[in-house]
C-alpha positions in Angstrom: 79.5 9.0 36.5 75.7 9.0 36.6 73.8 12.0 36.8 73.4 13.4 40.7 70.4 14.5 41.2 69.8 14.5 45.0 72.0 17.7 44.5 68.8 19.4 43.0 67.8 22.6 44.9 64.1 23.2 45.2 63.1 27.0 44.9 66.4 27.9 43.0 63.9 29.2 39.8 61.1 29.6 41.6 59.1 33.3 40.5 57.2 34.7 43.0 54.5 34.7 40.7 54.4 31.2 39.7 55.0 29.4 42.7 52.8 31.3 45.2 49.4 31.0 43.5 46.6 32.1 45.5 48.8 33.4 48.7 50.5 36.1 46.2 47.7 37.3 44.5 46.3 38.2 48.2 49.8 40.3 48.4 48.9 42.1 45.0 45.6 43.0 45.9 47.4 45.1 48.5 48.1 47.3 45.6 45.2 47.4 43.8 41.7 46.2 45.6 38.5 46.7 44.2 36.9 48.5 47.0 32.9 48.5 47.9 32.2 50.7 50.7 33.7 49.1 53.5 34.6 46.2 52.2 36.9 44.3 49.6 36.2 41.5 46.9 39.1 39.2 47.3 39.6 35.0 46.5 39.7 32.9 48.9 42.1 30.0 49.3 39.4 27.7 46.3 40.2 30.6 44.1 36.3 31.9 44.7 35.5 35.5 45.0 34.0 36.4 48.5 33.6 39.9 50.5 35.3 40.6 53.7 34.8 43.9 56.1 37.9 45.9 57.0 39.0 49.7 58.0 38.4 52.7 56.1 41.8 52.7 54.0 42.5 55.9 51.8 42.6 55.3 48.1 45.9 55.0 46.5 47.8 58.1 45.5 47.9 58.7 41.9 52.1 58.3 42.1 51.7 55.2 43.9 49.6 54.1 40.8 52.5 54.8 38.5 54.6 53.1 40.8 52.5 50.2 40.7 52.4 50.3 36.7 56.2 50.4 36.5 56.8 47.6 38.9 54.5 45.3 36.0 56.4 46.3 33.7 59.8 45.4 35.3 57.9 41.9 36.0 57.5 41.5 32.3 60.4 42.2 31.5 61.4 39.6 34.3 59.6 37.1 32.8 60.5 37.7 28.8 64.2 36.7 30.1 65.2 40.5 29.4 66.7 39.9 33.2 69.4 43.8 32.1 66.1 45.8 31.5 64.3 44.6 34.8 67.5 44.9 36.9 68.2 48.6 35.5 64.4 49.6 36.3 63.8 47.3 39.0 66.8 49.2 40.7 65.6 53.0 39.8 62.5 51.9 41.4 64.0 49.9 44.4 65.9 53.2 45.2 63.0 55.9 45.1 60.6 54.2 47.2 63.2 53.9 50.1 61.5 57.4 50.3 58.2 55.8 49.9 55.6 54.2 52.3 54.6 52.0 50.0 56.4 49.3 52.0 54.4 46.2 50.3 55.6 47.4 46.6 59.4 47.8 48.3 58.6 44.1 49.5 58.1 43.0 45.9 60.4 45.3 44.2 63.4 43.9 46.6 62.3 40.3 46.0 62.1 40.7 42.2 65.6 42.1 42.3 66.9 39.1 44.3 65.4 37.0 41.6 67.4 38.8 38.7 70.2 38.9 40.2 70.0 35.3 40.9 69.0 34.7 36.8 72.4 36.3 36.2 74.4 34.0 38.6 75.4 36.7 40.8 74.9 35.3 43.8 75.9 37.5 46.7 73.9 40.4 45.3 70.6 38.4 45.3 71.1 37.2 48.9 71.8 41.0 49.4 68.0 41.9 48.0 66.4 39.2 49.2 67.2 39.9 53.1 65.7 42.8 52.3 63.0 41.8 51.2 62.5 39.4 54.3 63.3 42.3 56.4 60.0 44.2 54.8 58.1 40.7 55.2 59.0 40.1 59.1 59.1 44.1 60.1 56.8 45.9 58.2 54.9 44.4 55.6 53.0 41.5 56.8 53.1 40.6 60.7 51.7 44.8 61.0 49.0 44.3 57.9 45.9 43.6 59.0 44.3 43.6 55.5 46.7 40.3 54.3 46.0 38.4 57.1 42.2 38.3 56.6 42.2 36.6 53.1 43.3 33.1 53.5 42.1 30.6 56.1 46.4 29.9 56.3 48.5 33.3 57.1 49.8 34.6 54.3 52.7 35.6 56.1 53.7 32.5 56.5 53.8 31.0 53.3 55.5 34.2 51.9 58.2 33.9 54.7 58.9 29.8 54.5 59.3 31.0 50.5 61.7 33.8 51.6 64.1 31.3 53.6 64.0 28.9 51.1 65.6 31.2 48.3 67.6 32.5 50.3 69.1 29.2 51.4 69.4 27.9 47.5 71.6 31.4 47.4 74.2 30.1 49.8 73.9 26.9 48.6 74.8 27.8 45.0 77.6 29.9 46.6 79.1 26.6 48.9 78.7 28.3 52.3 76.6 25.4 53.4 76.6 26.4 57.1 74.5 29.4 56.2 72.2 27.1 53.8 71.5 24.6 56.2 71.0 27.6 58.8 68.2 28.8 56.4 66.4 25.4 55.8 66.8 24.5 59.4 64.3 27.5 60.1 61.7 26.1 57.2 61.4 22.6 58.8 60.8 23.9 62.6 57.9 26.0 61.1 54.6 24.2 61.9 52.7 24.0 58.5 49.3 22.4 57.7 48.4 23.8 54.3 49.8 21.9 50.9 51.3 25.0 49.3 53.0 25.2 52.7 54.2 21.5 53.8 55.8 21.9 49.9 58.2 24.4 50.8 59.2 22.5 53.6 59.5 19.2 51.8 62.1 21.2 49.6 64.0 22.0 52.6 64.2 18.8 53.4 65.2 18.2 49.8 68.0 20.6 49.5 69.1 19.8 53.4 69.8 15.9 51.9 71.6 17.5 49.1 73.7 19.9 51.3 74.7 16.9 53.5 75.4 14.6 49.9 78.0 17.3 49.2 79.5 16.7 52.9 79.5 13.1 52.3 77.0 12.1 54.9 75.1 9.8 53.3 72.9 8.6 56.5 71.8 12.2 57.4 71.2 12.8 53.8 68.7 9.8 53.1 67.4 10.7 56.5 65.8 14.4 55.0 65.4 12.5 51.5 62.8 10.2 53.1 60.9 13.2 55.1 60.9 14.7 52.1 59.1 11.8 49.6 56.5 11.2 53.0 55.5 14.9 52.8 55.5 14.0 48.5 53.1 11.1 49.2 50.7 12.6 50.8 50.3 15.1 48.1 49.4 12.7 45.8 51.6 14.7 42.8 53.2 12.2 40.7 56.2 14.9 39.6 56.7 15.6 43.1 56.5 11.8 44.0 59.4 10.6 41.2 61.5 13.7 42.2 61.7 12.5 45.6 62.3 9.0 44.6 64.8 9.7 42.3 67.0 11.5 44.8 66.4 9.0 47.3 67.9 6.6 44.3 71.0 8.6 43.8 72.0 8.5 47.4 72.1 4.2 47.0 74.1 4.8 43.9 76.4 6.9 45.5 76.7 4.1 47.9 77.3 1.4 45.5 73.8 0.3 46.1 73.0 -0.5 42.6 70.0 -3.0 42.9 68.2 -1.3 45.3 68.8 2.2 43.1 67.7 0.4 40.2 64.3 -0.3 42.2 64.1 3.2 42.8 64.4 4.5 39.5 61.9 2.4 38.1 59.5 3.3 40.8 59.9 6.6 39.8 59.6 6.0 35.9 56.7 4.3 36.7 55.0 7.2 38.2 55.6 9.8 35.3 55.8 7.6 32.4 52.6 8.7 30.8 53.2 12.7 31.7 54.6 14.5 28.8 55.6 17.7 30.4 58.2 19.3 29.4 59.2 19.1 33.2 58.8 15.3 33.6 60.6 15.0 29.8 63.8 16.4 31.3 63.4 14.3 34.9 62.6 10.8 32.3 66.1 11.8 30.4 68.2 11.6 33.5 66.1 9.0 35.1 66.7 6.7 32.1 70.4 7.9 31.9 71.0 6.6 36.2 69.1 3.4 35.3 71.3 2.9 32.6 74.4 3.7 34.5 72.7 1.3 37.6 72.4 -1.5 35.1 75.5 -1.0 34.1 77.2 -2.2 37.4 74.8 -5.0 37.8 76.2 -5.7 34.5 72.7 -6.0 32.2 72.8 -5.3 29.1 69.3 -3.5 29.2 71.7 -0.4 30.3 72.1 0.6 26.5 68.5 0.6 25.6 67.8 2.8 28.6 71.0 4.8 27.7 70.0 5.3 24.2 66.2 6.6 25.5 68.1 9.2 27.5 70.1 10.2 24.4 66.8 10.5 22.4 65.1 12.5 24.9 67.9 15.0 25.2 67.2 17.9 22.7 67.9 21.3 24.7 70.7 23.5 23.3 73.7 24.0 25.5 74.6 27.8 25.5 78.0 29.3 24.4 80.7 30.1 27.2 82.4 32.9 26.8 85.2 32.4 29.9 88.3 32.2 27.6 87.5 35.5 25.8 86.9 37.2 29.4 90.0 36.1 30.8 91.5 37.3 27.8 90.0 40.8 27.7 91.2 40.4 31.5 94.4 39.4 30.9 95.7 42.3 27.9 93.7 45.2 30.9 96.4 44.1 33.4 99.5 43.9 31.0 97.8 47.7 29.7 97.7 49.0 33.6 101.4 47.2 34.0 102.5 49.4 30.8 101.3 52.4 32.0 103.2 51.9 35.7 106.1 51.3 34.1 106.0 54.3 32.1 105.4 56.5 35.2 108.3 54.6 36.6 110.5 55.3 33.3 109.2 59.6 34.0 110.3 59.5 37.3 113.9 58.3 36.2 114.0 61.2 33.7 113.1 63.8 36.4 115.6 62.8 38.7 118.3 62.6 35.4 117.3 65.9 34.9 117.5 67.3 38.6 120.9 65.8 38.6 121.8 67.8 35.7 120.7 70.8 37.3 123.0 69.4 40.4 126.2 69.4 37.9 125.8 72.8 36.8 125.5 74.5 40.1 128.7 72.4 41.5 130.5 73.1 38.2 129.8 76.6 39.2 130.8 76.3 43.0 134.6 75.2 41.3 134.8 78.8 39.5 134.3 80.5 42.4 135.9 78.3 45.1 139.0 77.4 43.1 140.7 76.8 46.7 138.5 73.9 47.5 138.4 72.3 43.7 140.1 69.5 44.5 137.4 68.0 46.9 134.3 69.4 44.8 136.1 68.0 42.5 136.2 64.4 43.9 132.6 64.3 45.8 131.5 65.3 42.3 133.0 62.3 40.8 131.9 59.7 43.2 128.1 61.4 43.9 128.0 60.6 39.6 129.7 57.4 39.4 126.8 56.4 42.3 123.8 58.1 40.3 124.9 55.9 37.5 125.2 52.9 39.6 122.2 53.4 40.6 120.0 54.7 37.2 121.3 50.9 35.9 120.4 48.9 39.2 116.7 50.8 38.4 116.6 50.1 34.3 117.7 46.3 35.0 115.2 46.3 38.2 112.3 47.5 35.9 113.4 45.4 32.6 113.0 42.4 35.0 109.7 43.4 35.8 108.3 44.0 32.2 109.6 40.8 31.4 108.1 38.9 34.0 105.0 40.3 33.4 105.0 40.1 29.9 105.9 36.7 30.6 103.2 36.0 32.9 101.0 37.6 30.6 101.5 35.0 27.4 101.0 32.0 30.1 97.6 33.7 30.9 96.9 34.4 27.2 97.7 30.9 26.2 95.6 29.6 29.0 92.9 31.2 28.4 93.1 30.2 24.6 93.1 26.7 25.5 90.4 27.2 27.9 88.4 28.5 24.6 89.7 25.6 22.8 88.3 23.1 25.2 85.4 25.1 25.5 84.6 25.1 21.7 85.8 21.3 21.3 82.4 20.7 24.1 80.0 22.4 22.5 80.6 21.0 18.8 80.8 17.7 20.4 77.7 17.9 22.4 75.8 19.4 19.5 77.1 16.3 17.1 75.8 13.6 19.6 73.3 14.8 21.3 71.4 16.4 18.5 72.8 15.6 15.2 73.0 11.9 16.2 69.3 12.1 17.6 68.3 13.6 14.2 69.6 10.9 12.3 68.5 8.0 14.6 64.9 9.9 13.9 65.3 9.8 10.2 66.5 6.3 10.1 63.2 5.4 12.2 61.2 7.2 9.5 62.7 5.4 6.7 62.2 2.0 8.8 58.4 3.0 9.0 58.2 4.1 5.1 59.6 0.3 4.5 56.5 -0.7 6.7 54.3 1.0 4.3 55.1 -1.1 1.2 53.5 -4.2 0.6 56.5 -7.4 -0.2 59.0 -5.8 -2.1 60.3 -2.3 -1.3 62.7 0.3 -3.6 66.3 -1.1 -2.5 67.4 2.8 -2.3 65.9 2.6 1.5 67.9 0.1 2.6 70.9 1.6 0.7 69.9 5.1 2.6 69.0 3.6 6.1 73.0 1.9 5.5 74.5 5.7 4.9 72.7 7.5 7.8 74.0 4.2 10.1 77.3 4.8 8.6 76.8 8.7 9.2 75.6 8.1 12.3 78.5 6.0 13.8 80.7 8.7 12.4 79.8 12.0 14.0 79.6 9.5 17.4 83.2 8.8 16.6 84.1 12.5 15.7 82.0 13.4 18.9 84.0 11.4 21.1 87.8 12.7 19.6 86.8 16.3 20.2 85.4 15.1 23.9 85.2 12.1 25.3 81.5 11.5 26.2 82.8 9.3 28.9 84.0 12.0 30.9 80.9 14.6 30.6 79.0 11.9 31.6 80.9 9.7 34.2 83.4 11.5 35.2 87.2 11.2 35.1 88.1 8.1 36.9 85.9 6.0 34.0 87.3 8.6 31.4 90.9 7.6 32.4 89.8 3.8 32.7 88.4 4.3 29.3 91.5 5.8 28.2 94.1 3.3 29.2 92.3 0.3 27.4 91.9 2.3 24.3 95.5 3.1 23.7 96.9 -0.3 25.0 97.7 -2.8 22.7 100.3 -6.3 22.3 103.3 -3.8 22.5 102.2 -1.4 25.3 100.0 -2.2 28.7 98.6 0.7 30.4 97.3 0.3 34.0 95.2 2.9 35.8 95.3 3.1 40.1 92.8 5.0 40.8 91.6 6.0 44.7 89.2 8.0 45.9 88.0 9.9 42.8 85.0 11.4 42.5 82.9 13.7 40.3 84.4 17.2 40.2 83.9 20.7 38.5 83.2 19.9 34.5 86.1 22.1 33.7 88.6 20.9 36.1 87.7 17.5 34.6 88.1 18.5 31.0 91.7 20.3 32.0 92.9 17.5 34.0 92.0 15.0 31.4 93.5 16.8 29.2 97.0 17.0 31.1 97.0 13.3 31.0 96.0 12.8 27.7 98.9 15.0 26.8 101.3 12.5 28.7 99.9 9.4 27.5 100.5 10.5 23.7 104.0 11.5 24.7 104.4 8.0 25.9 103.0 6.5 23.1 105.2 8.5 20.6 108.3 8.6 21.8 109.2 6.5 24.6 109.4 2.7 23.0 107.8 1.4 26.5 106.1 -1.8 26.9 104.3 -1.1 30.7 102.9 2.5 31.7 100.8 3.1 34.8 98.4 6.0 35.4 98.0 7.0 39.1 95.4 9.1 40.3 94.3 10.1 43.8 92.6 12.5 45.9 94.3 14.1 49.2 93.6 17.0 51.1 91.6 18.7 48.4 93.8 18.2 45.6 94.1 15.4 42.9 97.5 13.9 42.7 98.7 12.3 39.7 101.7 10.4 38.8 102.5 8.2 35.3 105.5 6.5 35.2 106.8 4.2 31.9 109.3 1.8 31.7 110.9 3.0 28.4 113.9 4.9 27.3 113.6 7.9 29.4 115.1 11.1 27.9 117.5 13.8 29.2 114.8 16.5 30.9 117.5 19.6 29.7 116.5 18.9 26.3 112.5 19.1 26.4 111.4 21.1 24.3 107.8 22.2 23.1 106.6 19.0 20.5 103.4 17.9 19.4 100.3 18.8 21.0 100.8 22.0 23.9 104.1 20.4 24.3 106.0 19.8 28.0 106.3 23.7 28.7 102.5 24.5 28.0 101.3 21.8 30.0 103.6 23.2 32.6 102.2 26.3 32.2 98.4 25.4 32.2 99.3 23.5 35.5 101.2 26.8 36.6 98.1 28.7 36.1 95.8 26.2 37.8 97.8 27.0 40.4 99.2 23.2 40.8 102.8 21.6 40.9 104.9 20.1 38.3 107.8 17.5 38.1 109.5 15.3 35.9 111.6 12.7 36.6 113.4 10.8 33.6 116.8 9.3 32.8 118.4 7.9 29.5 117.3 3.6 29.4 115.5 4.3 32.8 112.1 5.4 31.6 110.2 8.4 32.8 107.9 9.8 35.9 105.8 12.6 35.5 104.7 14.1 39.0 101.8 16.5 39.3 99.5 18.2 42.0 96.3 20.0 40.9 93.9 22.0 43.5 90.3 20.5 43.1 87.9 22.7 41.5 84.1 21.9 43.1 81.2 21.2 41.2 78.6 23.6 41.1 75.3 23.2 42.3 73.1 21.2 39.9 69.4 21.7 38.0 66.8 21.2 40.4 65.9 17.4 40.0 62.2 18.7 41.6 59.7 21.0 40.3 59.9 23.9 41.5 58.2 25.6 44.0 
């Protein structure tokens, strides 16, 4: 499916530095003002040096000064993307001036720390430091400083605290607990702002309120906050700001089937940013080309490629390496170590008591010297109390045989999971970087040979044409070797066109494949991979060994989870016999569904044909690039 972006999230990378201009520079001069007897040169809010009267202050202490120093150099560190350094010191720091009453630096330490942790996608820590740092702003910082307040004709208070809520909010939002988002932007919007700076924050709310509601599936409120949002854009009068508005407005009539009027709407917005080349409004023209393309589509105009192929051509960032299948791994082979090392103890403990019995033998052996008058029932009890120790010792062994071997068991299952997971994540990446950037450096060298022939006069050396023929070949290719590793389709649109895509590739005068598809949508980018996958697997099987003529591919989502069921009408097979074939085989896609947590069932009798039942539990997406600048 197109590209979503009313699911942007204004504020998500915003850096206190470089979204709160002039407002944060008056929090800074907290720290270090230049000082004139009485008074203090500060800028006002036209960035213009003026003088304004306040209280005798002491001078800052010479370990405040330090403190100051280190707290730049944990925002460099911040902003050269060394996010390990600035957490480490950033937290050294955070932690000695709880003794401190430099409350403005604990402000900015907490906030930066929110920030880093939110660079490193841990989510829960950086709402953590960043109610801490609103705590300093609303109790202590700057509602009691009378020094802030007298800089800016606006509070600064309030610009720092709408900033505050709104990262906060993206937090939760990035996390799915959507209540607490909206709870957060709710407070923005009922603030009562006049200044630029300040109606921007709240036209992000507004933004990431109409995403929130997107994800719900209520469209109306959602295009309700969209539109406040583009008024608030308008009146600014910043083009960016204007398309990014527009564009999520767009998406919500795609989402709606609304294709004409979200075509409108995308061009409106190309319109507006088509001479800016930003690297910000570069990125917003790819996917803006890339939803007109997919608009055009459906309206069936065949314009959709050109705009399709612009997106392609714009699209030159490299997509970093994921690491998940070595992690679960490294996972994986701690808890079969920790399971080792239990059963172990466990294998002790039988030993000890083997050995107390021992100990038991002897003394009763003894007991029958000396009481030879009662050897008969020693005798006896002694037999019996043995005959149930070793009744027991074996109901233990067996006991903890069973459990080694289920977890060993369980173990492989995870193992080969999470080597499949790094398959599939490795297949991604090559085929990404083969279309996206090998096929855009070809297309650039072909238009370079297109412009040498341009250069020539009549007749030109028939080696260019020859050339310009082996890069289209080369080209066509890598698109072809792109889309066997992973299908672009389903990055892209999604799996219900994926599995669309699928069935009239494979059919042919010998086999029809239908698809019945309900109520799919776009999901988690893994989930999608793994469940196209899983059908992929069943198709081939059907293809290579069940002589059918009809097959038919039923997908559908219920109660958050994605049914699927393929049935053929072909020679079916005897289900005591499958075995692991070609591909990951019957029992490895049983045991990726296993560890997805889903259900599996097959259905399938000699000259019957076959049904394959399965239930996977939907994976979410996550929250998606900001389609906005942010803030």
């Amino acid at each position: 499916m197109f590209t979503i972006l009313p699911l942007a999230i204004d504020g998500n990378n915003c850096c206190i530095f470089k979204g709160m201009n002039r407002y944060l520079r008056c929090v800074l001069l907290v720290l270090a003002t230049i000082r004139i007897g009485n008074h203090i040169i500060i800028a006002n809010n036209k960035g213009e040096a003026r003088s304004v009267q306040v209280s005798p202050l002491p001078f800052p202490q010479k370990k405040d000064s330090l403190q100051v120093i280190r707290y730049q150099e944990i925002r460099q560190y911040y902003e050269n993307e060394e996010y390990s350094k600035s957490l480490e010191f950033g937290l050294a720091l955070f932690t000695e001036l709880e003794k401190s009453n430099n409350t403005v630096l604990r402000y900015l330490t907490a906030f930066l720390l929110g920030e880093n942790f939110s660079k490193i996608k841990d989510h829960d820590k950086a709402i953590l430091y960043l109610k801490k740092s609103l705590f300093l702003l609303k109790k202590e910082v700057l509602l009691d400083h009378p020094r802030l307040n007298t800089f800016t004709e606006v509070p600064v208070n309030s610009y720092l605290l709408a900033d505050n809520l709104l990262k906060i909010g993206v937090e939760y939002s990035l996390l799915e607990k959507k209540d607490s988002a909206i709870s957060y932007y709710n407070k923005i919007i009922q603030m009562n702002f006049i200044d630029e700076d300040l109606s921007s924050i709240k036209a992000g709310a507004y933004n990431n309120l109409s995403a929130t509601f997107i994800k719900i599936g209520s469209y109306g409120v959602a295009k309700k906050y969209s539109l406040q949002a583009l008024e608030i854009r308008k009146l600014h009068k910043n083009k960016l700001n204007e398309a990014s508005a527009l564009t999520n407005l767009a998406s919500i009539y795609m989402l709606e089937d609304n294709f004409k009027k979200a075509k409108e709407i995308y061009t409106s917005a190309l319109d507006l940013i088509e001479q800016d080349n930003s690297s910000e409004a570069i990125r917003y023209k790819e996917d803006l080309y890339f939803n007109l393309a997919w608009a055009l589509y459906n309206l069936k105009d065949f314009e959709a490629y050109d705009y399709q192929e612009k997106s392609f051509l714009i699209k030159d960032s490299l997509q970093s390496v994921e690491f998940d299948h070595i992690v679960r791994q490294v996972y994986e082979k701690y808890q079969l170590d920790i399971a080792k090392k239990q059963a172990n103890t466990a294998a002790s403990d039988l030993k000890l008591k083997e050995l107390e019995e021992k100990r038991t033998i002897i003394f009763f052996i003894l007991l029958i010297l000396l009481l030879t008058v009662s050897s008969g029932v020693i005798v006896f009890n002694y037999k019996l109390r043995q005959k149930n120790l070793k009744l027991k010792l074996a109901q233990t062994r067996l006991a903890q045989k069973n459990k080694l071997e289920k977890l060993k068991s369980e173990a492989q299952v995870r193992i080969l999971n999470a080597t499949l997971d790094g398959k599939e994540t490795e297949r991604k990446q090559i085929a990404e970087t083969l279309h996206d950037s090998v096929s855009s450096l070809l297309s650039s060298a072909n238009l370079h040979l297109q412009a040498t022939k341009m250069q020539f006069n009549g007749v030109f050396p028939t080696e260019i044409d020859k050339t310009q023929q082996i890069i289209t070949e080369a080209s066509q290719t890598i698109r072809d070797l792109s889309h066997s590793l992973v299908s672009s389709v389903l990055l892209k649109f999604g799996l219900k066109y994926a599995i669309k895509e699928m069935s009239e590739k494979y059919s042919n005068s010998q086999l029809q494949i239908n698809t019945d598809i309900k109520n799919l949508r776009r999901y988690h980018q893994n989930f999608e991979i793994k469940a196209n996958n899983i059908i992929q697997e069943f198709v081939n099987n059907i293809l290579k060994h069940s002589k059918a003529s009809k097959a038919l591919v039923k997908l559908e989502e219920k109660n958050g989870r994605l049914l699927i069921q393929i049935e053929d009408d072909g020679e079916g097979f005897d289900k005591t016999l499958t075995s692991t074939k070609d591909g990951i085989g019957i029992n490895q896609i049983h045991a990726r569904i296993q560890m997805m947590q889903g259900k599996f069932l097959i259905d399938s009798v000699l000259n019957e044909g076959t049904t394959v039942f399965a239930e996977l539990p939907i994976m979410e997406k996550n929250a998606i690039t900001p389609a906005g600048p942010t803030l």
